[in-house]
C-alpha positions in Angstrom: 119.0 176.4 7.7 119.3 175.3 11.2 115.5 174.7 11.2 116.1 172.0 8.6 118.5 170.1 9.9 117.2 169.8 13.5 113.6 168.4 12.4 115.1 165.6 11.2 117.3 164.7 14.2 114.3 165.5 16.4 112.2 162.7 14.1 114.6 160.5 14.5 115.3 161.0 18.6 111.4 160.4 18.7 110.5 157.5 16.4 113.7 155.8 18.4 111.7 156.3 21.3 108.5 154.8 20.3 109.9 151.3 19.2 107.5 148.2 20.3 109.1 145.8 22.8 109.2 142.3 21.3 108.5 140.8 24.6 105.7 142.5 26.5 105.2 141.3 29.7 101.6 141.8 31.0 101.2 140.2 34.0 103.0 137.7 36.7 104.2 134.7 34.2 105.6 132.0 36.6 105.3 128.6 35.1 106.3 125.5 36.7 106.4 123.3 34.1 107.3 123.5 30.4 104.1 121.8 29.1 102.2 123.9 26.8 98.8 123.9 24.7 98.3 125.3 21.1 94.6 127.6 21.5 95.0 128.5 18.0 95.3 126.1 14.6 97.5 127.6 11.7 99.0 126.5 8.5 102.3 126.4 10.2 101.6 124.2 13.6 103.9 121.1 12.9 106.6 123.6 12.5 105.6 125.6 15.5 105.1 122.8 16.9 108.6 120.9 16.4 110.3 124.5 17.0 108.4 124.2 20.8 109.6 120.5 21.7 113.5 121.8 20.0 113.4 124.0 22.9 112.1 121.1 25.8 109.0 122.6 25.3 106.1 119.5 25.7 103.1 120.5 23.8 99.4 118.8 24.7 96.5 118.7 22.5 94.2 120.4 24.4 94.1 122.2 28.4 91.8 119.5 29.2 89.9 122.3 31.5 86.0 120.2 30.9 87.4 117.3 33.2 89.4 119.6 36.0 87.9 121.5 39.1 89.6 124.5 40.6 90.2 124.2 43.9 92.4 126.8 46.0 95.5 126.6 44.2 95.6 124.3 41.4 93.7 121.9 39.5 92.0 118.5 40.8 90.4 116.0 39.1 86.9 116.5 37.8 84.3 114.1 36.7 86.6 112.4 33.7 90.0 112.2 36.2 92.0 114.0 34.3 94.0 117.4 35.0 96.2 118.9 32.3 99.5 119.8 33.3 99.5 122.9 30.8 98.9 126.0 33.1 99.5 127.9 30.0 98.1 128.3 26.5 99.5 129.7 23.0 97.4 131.9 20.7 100.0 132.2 17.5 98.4 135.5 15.2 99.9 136.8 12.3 99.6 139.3 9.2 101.1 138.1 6.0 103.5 140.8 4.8 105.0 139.3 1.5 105.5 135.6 0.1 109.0 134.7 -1.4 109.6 133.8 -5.1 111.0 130.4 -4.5 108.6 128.3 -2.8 105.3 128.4 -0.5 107.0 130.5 2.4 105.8 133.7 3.3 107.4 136.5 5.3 104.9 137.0 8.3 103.8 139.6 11.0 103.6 137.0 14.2 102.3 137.5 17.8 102.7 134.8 20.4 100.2 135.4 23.2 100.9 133.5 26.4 97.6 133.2 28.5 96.9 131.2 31.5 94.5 129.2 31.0 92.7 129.1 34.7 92.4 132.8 34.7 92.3 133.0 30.7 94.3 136.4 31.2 97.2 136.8 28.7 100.3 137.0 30.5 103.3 137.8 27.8 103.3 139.0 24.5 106.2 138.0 21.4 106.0 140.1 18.7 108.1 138.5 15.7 108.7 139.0 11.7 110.8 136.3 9.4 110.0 133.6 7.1 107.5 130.5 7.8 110.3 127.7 5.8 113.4 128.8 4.3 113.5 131.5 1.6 117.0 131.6 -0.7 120.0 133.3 1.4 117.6 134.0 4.3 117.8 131.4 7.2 115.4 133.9 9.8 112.5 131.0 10.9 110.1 133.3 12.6 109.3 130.0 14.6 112.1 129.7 15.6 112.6 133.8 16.9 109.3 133.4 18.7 110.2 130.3 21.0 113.6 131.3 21.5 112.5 134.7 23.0 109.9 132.5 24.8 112.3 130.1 26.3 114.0 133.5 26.9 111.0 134.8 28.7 111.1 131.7 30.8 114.5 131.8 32.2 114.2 135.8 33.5 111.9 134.2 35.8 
């Protein structure tokens, strides 16, 4: 009888323990400014987007990398005179889990990859599940989870 009861505690003791982090840290993430590029397009990038600059997040079109030269440090101008001031890039990934019965919305899987975009390594990871728009009773925007554990993220540092 004792063999019964004490698999199941032991399952749960162990599955407790193997719980993914939300926020995965991967390497040194030290950014001096707020200014941010999407790498990725998705269905859901005005709202991503509008979620971002909520949060005094400034969002550029693009790194502008083609017109910048690397030199020691940082960035100088390049051949079109321009430097981005985006050190860092957002890849938003995602695995559709359900869709709700009311409208469009959907109930997504979301990963936020930080990378920097002069070393192109990824440098945080936000893992995330909720709603893309609002769905009845539930008010949990996975948008808005993701950039608040980023803005999070931000002020450990």
């Amino acid at each position: 009888m004792r063999k019964y009861i004490l698999i199941p505690v032991l399952l749960l003791v162990f599955a407790g323990c193997t719980t993914p982090q939300a926020v995965k840290e991967q390497h040194a993430f030290t950014p001096q400014t707020n200014a941010v590029v999407l790498l990725k397009s998705s269905p859901w990038d005005a709202r991503f987007r509008s979620e971002l600059s909520q949060k005094g997040f400034k969002v550029l079109k693009s790194p502008a990398q083609n017109s910048a030269i690397s030199k020691g440090n940082g960035l100088e101008p390049g051949p079109g005179g321009v430097v981005s001031e985006a050190r860092y890039g957002l890849a938003l990934s995602w695995v559709t889990l359900d869709h709700c019965v009311e409208n469009n919305s959907r109930i997504i899987d979301a990963t936020l990859a930080v990378s920097d975009i002069k070393t192109n390594e990824v440098v945080l990871s936000i893992k995330k599940s909720g709603f893309t728009g609002p769905c009845g009773p539930h008010s949990s925007i996975v948008f808005a989870d993701l950039v608040n554990s980023l803005a999070d993220g931000l002020r450990r540092k």
